[in-house]
C-alpha positions in Angstrom: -32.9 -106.1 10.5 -29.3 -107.5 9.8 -28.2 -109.7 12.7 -24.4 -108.6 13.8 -22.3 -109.8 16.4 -21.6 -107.5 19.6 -18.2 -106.3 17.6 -19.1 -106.5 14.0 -21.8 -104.8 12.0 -23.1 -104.2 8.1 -23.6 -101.1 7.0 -25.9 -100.1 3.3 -23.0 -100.8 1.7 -21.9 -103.9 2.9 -18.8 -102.5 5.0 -18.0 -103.7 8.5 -18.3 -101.1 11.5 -17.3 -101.5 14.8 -19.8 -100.7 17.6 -18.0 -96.6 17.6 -19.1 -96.5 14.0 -22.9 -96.8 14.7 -22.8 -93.3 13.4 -21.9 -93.6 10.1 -24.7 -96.4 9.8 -27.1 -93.8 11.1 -26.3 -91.1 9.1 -26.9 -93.2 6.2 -25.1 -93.8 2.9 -23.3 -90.2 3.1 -19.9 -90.6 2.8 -17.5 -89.2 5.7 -15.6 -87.0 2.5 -19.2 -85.5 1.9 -20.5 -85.2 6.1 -17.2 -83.4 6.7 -17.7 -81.4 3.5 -21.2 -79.8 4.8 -19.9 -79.7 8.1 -17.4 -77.6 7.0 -19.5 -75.4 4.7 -21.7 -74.9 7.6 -19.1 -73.8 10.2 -17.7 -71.6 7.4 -21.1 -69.6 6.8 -21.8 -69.2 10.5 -18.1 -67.6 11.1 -18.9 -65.2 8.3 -22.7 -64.6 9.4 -21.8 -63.4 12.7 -19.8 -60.1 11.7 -22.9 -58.8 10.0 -25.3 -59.7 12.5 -23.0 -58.1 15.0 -23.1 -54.6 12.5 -26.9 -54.6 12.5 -27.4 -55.5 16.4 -29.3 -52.5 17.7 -27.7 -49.7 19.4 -29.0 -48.8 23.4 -31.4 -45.7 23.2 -29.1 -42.2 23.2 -25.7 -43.4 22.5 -24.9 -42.9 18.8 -21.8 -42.9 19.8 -19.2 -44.5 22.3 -18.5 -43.0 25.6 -15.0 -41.6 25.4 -12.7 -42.0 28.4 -13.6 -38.8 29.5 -17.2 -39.4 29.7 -16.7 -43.0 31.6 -14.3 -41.2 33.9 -16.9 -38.8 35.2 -19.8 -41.3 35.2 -18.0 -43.3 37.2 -17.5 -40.7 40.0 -21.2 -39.9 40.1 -24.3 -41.8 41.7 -27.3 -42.5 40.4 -30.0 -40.1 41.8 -32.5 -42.7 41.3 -31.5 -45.6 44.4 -27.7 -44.1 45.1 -26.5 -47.5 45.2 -24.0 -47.4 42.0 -22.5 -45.2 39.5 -24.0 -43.7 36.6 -21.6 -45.8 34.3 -23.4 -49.0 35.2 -26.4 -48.2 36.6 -29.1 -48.8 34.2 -32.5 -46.4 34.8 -34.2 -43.9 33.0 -32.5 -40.9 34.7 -29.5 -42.4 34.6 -29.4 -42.9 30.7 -30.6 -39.1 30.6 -27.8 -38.5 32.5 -25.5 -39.8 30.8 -26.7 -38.3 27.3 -26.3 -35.1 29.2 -23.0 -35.7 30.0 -22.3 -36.7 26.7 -23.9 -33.8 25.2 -22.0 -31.1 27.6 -18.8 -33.0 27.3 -18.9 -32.8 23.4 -19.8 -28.8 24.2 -16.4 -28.7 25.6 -18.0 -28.1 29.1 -15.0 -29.4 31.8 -15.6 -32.4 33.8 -15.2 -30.3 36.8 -17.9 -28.3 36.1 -20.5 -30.8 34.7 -19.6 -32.3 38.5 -20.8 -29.2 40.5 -23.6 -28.5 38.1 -24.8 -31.9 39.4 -23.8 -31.9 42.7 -26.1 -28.5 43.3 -29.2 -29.8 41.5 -28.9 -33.3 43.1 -27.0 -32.6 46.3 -23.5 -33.7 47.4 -24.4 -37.2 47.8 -24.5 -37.6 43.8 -20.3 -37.5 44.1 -19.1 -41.2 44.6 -16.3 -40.0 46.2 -15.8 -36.3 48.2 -14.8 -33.9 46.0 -10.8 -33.6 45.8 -9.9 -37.0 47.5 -9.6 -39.2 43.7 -7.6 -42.0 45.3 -5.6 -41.9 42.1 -3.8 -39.4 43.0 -2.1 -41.7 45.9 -1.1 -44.5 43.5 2.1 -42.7 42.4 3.2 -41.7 46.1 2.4 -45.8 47.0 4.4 -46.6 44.2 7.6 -45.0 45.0 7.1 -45.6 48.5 7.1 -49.3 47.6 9.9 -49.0 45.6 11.9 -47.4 48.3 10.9 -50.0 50.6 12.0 -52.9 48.8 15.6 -50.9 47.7 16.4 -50.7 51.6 15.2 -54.1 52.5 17.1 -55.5 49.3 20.4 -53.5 51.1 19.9 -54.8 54.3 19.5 -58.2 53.2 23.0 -58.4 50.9 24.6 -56.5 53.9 23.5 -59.5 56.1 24.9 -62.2 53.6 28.2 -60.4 53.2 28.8 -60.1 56.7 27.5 -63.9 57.5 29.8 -64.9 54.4 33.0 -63.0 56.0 32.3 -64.5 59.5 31.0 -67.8 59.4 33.7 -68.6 56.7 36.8 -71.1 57.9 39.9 -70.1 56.9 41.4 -72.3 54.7 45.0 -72.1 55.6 44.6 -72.3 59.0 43.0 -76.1 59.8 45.2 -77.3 56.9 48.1 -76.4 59.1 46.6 -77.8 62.0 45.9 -81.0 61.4 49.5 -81.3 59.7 51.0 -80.2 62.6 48.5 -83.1 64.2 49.5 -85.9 61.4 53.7 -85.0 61.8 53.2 -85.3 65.7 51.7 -89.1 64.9 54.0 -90.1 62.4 57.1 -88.7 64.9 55.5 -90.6 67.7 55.3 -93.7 65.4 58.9 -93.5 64.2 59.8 -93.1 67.4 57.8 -96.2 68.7 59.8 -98.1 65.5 62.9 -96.9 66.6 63.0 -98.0 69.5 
């Protein structure tokens, strides 16, 4: 082995490296131009592998297709009859995936939402609904909304009411001390002339 100093040391081809370029000496007589080369080959192949491997992943058993809104919507306000711990849309059991191919199926039938919902609700009982039928807390969102908005508008108004009225009353008149404290200087200088005089 080549003997090299703590800062200095040969590489194959007879070039100096610092201790950060042990690297290069490991790599061998490959040239950076060429190492960055395959590197960048290699990054370039893996970018345009992992389209098609994503194409020819596997679908999940009974969906050929994406859920629609729709679909996700009504899964989402139903329990799994299985534990009753979460919704259909991300519970993952047999019976759920069944049921949610059924939806699917009666949804693309043109069945309503509504109606798939009872249907379920009789064979399963009530406590399939994640929420009591009629009480979508959706429907509040607008109504919170506007009562927001409202809020802020009147508290907006009050608070330029208050500035105004703290601007008109706490604000010195200009006129006013200027005359005072001339009336104060010309009473000192009179005085003073007067001492002067005499």
């Amino acid at each position: 082995m080549l003997a090299a100093s703590p800062t200095v040391q040969m590489s194959h081809g007879g070039e100096r490296l610092d201790p950060s370029g042990r690297i290069w000496a490991l790599i061998g007589v490959m040239s950076l131009r060429n190492w960055l080369t395959r590197l960048a080959i290699a990054v370039a192949l893996l970018v345009a592998a992992a389209p098609a491997s994503a194409q020819s992943a596997p679908k999940a058993v009974g969906t050929a297709t994406p859920p629609t809104g729709a679909e996700l919507a009504l899964q989402g306000r139903l329990m799994a009859p299985c534990c009753w711990t979460q919704t259909l849309d991300v519970h993952e059991s047999e019976i759920s995936t069944q049921l949610r191919a059924e939806i699917h199926t009666r949804l693309g039938r043109g069945e309503s939402a509504e109606a798939i919902e009872d249907d379920f609700a009789s064979r399963f009982g009530e406590q399939i609904r994640a929420m009591p039928k009629g009480r979508d807390p959706l429907r509040r969102v607008p109504a919170l909304v506007g009562g927001a908005m409202l809020l802020s508008a009147v508290g907006l108004f009050w608070v330029l009411r208050r500035w105004a009225r703290r601007g008109d009353e706490g604000a010195p008149s200009v006129v006013e001390p200027a005359e005072a404290a001339g009336d104060d200087y010309d009473a000192r200088l009179d005085d003073e002339l007067r001492r002067l005089d005499g």
